[in-house]
FIKOLZA-1660 file (N, C-alpha, C; in steps of 0.1 Angstrom, whole numbers, plus 5000, padded with zeros to 4 digits):
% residues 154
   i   px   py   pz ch aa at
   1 4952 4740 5095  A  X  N
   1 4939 4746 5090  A  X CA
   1 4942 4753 5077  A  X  C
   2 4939 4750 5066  A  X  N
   2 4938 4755 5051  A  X CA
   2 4924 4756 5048  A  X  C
   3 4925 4769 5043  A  X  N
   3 4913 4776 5035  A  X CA
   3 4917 4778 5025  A  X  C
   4 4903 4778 5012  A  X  N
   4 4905 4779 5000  A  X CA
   4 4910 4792 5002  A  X  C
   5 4921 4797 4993  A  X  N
   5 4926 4811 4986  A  X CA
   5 4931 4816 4992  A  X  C
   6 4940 4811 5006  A  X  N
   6 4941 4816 5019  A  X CA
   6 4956 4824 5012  A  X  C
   7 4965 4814 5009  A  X  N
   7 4980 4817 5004  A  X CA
   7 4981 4822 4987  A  X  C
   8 4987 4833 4988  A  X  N
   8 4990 4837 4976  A  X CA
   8 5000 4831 4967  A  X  C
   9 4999 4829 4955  A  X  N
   9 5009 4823 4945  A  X CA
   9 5027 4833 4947  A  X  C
  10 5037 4826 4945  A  X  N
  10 5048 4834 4948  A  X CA
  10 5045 4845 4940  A  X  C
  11 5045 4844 4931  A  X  N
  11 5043 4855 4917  A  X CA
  11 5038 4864 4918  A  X  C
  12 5020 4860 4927  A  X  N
  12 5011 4871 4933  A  X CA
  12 5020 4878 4943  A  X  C
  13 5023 4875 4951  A  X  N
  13 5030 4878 4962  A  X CA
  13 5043 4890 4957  A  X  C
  14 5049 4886 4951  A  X  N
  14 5063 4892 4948  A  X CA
  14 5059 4904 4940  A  X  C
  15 5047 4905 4929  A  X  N
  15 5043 4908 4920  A  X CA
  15 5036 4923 4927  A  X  C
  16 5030 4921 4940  A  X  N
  16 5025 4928 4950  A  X CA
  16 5033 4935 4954  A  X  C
  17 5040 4932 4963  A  X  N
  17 5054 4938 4969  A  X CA
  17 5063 4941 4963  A  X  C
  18 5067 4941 4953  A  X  N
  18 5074 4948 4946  A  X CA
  18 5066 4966 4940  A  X  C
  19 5051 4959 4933  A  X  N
  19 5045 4972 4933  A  X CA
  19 5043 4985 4943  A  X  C
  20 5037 4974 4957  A  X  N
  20 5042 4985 4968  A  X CA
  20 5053 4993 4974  A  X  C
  21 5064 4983 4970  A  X  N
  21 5081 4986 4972  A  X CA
  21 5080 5003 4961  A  X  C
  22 5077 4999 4953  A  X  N
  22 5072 5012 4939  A  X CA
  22 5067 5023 4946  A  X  C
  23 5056 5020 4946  A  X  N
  23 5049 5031 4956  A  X CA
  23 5050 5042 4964  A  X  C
  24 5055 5031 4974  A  X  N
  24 5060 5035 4985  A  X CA
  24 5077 5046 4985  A  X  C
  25 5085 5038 4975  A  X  N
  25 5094 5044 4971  A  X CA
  25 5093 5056 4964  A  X  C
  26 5087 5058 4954  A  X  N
  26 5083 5065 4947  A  X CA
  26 5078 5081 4953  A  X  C
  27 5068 5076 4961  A  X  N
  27 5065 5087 4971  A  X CA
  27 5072 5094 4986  A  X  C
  28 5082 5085 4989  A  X  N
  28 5093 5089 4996  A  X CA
  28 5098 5101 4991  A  X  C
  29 5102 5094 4978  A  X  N
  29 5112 5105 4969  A  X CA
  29 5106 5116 4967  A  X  C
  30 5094 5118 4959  A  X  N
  30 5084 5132 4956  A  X CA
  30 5085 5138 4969  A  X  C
  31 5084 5131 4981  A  X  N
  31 5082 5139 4991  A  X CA
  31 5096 5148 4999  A  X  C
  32 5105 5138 4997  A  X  N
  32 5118 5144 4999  A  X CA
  32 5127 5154 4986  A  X  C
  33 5120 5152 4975  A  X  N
  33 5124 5161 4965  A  X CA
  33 5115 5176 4968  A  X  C
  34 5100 5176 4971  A  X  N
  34 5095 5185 4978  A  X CA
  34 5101 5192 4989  A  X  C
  35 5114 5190 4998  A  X  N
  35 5116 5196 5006  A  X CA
  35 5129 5202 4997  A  X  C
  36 5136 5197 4983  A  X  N
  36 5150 5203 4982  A  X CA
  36 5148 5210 4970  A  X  C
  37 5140 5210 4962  A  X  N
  37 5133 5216 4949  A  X CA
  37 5122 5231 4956  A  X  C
  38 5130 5241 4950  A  X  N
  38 5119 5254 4947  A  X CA
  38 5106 5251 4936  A  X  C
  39 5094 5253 4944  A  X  N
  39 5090 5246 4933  A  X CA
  39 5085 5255 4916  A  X  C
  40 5083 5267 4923  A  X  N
  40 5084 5282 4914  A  X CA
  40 5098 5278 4900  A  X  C
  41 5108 5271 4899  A  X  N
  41 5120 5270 4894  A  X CA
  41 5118 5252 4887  A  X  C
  42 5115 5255 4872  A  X  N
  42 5114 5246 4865  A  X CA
  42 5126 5243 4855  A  X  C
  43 5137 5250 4857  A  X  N
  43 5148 5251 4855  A  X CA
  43 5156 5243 4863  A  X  C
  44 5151 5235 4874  A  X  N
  44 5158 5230 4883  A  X CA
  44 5156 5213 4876  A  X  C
  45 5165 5203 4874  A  X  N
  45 5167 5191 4874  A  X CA
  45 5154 5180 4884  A  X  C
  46 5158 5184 4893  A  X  N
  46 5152 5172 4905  A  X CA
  46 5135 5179 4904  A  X  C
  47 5132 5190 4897  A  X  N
  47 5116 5194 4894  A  X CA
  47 5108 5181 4887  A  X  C
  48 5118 5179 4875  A  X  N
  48 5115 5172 4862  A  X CA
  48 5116 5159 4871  A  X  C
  49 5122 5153 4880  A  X  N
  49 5130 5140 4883  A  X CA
  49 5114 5143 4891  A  X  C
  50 5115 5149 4903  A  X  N
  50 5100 5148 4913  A  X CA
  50 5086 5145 4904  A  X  C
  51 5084 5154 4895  A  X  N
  51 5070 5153 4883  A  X CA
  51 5071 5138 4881  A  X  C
  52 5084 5132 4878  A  X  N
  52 5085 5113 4867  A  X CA
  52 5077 5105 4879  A  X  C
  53 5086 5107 4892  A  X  N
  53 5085 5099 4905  A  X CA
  53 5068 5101 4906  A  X  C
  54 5063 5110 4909  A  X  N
  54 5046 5117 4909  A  X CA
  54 5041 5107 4896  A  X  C
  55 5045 5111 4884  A  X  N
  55 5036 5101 4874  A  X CA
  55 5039 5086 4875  A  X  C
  56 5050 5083 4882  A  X  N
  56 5056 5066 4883  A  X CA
  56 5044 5060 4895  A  X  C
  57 5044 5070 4906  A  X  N
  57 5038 5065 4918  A  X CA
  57 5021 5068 4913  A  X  C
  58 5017 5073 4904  A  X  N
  58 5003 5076 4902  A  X CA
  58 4999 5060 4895  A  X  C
  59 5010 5060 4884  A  X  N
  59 5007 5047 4877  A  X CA
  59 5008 5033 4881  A  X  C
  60 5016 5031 4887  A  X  N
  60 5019 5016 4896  A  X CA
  60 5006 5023 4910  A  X  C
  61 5003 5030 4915  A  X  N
  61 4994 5031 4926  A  X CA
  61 4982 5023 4920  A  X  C
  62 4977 5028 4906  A  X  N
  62 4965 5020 4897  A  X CA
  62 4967 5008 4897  A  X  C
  63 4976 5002 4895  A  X  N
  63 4982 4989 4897  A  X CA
  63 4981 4980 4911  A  X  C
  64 4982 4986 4923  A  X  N
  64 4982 4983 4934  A  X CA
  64 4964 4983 4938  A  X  C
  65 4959 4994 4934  A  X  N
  65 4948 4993 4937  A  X CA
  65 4939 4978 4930  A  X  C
  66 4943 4980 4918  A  X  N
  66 4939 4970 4909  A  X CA
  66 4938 4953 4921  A  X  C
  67 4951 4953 4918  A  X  N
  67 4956 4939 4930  A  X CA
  67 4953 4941 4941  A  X  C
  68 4946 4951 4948  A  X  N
  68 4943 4942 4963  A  X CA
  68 4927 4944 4961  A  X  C
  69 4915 4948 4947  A  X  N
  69 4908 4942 4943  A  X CA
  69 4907 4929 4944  A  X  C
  70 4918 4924 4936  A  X  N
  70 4919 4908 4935  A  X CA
  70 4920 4902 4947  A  X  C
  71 4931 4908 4952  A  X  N
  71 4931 4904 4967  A  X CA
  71 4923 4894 4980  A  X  C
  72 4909 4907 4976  A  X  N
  72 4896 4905 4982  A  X CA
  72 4892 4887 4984  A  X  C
  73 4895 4891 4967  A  X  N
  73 4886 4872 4961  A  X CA
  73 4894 4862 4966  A  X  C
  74 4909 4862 4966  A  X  N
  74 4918 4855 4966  A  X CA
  74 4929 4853 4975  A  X  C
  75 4923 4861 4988  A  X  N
  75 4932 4862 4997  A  X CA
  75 4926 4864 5010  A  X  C
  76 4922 4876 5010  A  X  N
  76 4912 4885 5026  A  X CA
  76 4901 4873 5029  A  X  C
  77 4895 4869 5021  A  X  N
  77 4879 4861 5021  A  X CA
  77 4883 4849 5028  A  X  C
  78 4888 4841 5024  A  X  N
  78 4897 4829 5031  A  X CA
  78 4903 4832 5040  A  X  C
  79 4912 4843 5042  A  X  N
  79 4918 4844 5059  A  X CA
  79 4907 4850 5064  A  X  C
  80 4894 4857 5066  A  X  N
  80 4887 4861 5073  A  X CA
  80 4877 4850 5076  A  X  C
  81 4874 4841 5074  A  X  N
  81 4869 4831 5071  A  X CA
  81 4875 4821 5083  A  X  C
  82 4890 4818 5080  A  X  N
  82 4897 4810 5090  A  X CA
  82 4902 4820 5102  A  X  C
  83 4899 4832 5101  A  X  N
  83 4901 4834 5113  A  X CA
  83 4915 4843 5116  A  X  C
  84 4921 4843 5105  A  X  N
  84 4934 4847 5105  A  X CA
  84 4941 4863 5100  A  X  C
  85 4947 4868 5109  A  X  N
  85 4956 4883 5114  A  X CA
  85 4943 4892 5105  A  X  C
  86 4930 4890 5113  A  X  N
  86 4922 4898 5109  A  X CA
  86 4924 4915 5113  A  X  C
  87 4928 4916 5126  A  X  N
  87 4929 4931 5129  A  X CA
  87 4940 4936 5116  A  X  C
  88 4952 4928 5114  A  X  N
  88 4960 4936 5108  A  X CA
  88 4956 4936 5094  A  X  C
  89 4949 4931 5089  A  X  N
  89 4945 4930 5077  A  X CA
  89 4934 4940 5070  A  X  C
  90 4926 4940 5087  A  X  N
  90 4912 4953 5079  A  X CA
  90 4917 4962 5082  A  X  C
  91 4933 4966 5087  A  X  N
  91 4935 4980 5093  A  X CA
  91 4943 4983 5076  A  X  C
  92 4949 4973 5071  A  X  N
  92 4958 4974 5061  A  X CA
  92 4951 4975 5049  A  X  C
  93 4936 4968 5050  A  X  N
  93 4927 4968 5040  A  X CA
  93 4923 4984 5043  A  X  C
  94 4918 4989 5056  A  X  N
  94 4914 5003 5055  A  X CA
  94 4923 5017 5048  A  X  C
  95 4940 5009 5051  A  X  N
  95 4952 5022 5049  A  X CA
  95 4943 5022 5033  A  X  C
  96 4948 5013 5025  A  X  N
  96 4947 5010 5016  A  X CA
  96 4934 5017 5003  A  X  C
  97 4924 5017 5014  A  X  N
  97 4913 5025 5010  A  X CA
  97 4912 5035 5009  A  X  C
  98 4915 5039 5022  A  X  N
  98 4917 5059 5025  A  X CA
  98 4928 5064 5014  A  X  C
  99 4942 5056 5008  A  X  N
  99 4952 5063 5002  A  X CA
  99 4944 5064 4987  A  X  C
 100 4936 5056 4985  A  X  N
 100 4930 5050 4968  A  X CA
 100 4920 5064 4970  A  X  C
 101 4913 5065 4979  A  X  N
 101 4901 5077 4981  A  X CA
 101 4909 5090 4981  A  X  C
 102 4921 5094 4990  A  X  N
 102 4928 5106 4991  A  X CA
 102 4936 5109 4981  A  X  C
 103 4944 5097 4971  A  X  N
 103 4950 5102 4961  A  X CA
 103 4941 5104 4949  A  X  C
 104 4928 5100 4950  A  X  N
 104 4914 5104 4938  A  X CA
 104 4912 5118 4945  A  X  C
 105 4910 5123 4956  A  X  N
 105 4909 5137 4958  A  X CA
 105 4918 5141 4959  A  X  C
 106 4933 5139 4954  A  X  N
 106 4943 5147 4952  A  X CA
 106 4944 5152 4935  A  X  C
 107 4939 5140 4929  A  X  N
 107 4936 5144 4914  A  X CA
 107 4924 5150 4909  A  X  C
 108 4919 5150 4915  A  X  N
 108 4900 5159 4915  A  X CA
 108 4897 5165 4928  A  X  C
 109 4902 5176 4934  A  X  N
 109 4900 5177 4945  A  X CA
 109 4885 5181 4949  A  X  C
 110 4879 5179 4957  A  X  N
 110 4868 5183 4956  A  X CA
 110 4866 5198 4965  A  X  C
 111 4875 5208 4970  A  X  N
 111 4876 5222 4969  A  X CA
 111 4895 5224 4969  A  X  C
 112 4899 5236 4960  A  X  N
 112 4912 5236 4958  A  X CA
 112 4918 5242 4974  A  X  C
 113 4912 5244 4980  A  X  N
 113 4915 5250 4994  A  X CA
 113 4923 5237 5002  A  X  C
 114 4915 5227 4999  A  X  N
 114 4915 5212 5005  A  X CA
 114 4929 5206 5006  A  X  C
 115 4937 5207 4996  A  X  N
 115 4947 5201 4988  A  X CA
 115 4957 5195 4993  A  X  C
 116 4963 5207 5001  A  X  N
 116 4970 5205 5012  A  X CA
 116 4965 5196 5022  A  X  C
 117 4957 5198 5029  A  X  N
 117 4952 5188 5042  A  X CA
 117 4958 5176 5035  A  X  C
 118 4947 5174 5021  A  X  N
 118 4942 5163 5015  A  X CA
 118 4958 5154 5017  A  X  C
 119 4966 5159 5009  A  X  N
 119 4983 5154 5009  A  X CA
 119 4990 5148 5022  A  X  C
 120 4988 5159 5033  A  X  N
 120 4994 5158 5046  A  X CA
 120 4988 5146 5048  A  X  C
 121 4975 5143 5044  A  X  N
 121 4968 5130 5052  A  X CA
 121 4975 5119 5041  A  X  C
 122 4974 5120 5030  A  X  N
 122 4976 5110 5026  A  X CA
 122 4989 5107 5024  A  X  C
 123 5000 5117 5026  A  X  N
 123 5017 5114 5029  A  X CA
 123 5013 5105 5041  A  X  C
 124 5008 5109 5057  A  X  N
 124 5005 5100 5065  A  X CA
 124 5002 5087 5062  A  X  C
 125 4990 5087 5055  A  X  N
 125 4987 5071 5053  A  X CA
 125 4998 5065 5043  A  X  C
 126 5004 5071 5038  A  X  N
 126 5016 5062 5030  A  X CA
 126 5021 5060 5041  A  X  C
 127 5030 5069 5046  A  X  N
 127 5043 5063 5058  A  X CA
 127 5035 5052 5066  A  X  C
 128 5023 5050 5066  A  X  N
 128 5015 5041 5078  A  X CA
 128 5012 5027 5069  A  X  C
 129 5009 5026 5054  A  X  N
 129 5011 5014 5044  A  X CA
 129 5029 5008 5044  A  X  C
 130 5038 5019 5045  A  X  N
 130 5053 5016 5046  A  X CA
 130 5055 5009 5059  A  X  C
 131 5047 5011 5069  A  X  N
 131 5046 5005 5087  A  X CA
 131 5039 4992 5085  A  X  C
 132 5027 4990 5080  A  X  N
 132 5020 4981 5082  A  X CA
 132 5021 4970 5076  A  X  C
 133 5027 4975 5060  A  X  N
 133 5024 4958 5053  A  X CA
 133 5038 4951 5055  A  X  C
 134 5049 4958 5064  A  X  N
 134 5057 4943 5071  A  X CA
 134 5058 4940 5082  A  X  C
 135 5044 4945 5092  A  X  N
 135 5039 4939 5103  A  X CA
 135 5027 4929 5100  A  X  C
 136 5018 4930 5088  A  X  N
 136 5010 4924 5084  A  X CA
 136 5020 4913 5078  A  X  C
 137 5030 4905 5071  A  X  N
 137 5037 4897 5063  A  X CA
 137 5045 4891 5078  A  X  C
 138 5048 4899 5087  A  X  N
 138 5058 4892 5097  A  X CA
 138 5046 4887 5110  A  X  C
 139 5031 4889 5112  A  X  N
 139 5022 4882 5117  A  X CA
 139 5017 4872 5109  A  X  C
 140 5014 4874 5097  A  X  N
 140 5015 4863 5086  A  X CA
 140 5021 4848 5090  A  X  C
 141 5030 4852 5091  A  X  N
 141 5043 4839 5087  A  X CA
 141 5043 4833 5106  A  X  C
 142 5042 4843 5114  A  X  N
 142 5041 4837 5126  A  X CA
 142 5026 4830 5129  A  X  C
 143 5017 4831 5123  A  X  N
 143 5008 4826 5123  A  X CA
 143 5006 4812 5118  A  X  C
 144 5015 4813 5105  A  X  N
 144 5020 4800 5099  A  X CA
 144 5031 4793 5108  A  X  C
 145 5037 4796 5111  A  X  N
 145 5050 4791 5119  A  X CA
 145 5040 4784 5132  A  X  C
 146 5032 4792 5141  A  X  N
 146 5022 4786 5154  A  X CA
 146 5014 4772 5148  A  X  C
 147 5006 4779 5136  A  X  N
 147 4998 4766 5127  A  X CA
 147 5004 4751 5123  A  X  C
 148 5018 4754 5125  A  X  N
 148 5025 4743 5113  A  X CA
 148 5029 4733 5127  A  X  C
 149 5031 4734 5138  A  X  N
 149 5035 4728 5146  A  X CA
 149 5026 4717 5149  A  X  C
 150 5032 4708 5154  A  X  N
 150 5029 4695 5155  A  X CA
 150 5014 4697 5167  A  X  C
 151 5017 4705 5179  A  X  N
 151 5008 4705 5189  A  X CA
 151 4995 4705 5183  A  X  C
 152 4993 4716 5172  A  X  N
 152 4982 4722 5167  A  X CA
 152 4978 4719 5160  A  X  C
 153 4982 4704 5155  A  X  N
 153 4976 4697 5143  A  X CA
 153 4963 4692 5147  A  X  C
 154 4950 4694 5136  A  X  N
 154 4940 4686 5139  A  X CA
 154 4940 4677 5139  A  X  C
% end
């Protein structure tokens, strides 16, 4: 079973995952530099190193969001179409939403009271995009591995 746009180009693919490898990494760090940084003390090293990691993961985030735009056209529409690892896909399409909406109300909050929640939720949905997109890539390939067999050939 092949649908148009179903498989991503290697380049797309790598070009992806690596961005989210970014991300994801990126925000580990801020978050674990938040537990060993006073943050009142700008005089500290790992302050300056936490702020780079915060502007690295803001700027590749733009990037990620950008690509799974593209995504949509070139990827999601075709596997939803054929039928394929749709739960893990709209749950991965939804992480993906919420972090793009919570890190826009982390930069414009819409009350400063919020801020905090706002973060906790969206530290959450990061560790939950770090969970999902190599359960979404490892149902992927087993979907392809079930597909490719001889039994299931049309």
């Amino acid at each position: 079973m092949n649908t148009w746009g179903v498989r991503l180009s290697p380049f797309s693919r790598n070009t992806l995952l690596l961005c989210s490898l970014i991300v994801i990494t990126s925000g580990v760090v801020w978050m674990v530099l938040g537990w060993l940084v006073d943050a009142q003390d700008y005089s500290d090293p790992l302050h300056t190193l936490r702020h780079r990691m915060l502007v690295l993961h803001g700027i590749v985030a733009y990037v990620l969001v950008w690509m799974a735009g593209r995504l949509s056209n070139l990827h999601q529409q075709g596997n939803w179409r054929a039928h394929r690892n749709r739960r893990n896909g709209l749950l991965l399409t939804a992480v993906l939403a919420l972090l793009a909406v919570s890190g826009l109300c982390l930069y414009y909050p819409p009350h400063e009271d919020w801020r905090e929640t706002i973060s906790q939720l969206h530290q959450g949905l990061g560790i939950a995009l770090a969970l999902l997109l190599p359960l979404h890539l490892l149902a992927a390939r087993a979907l392809r591995r079930i597909s490719s067999r001889p039994d299931n050939a049309r």
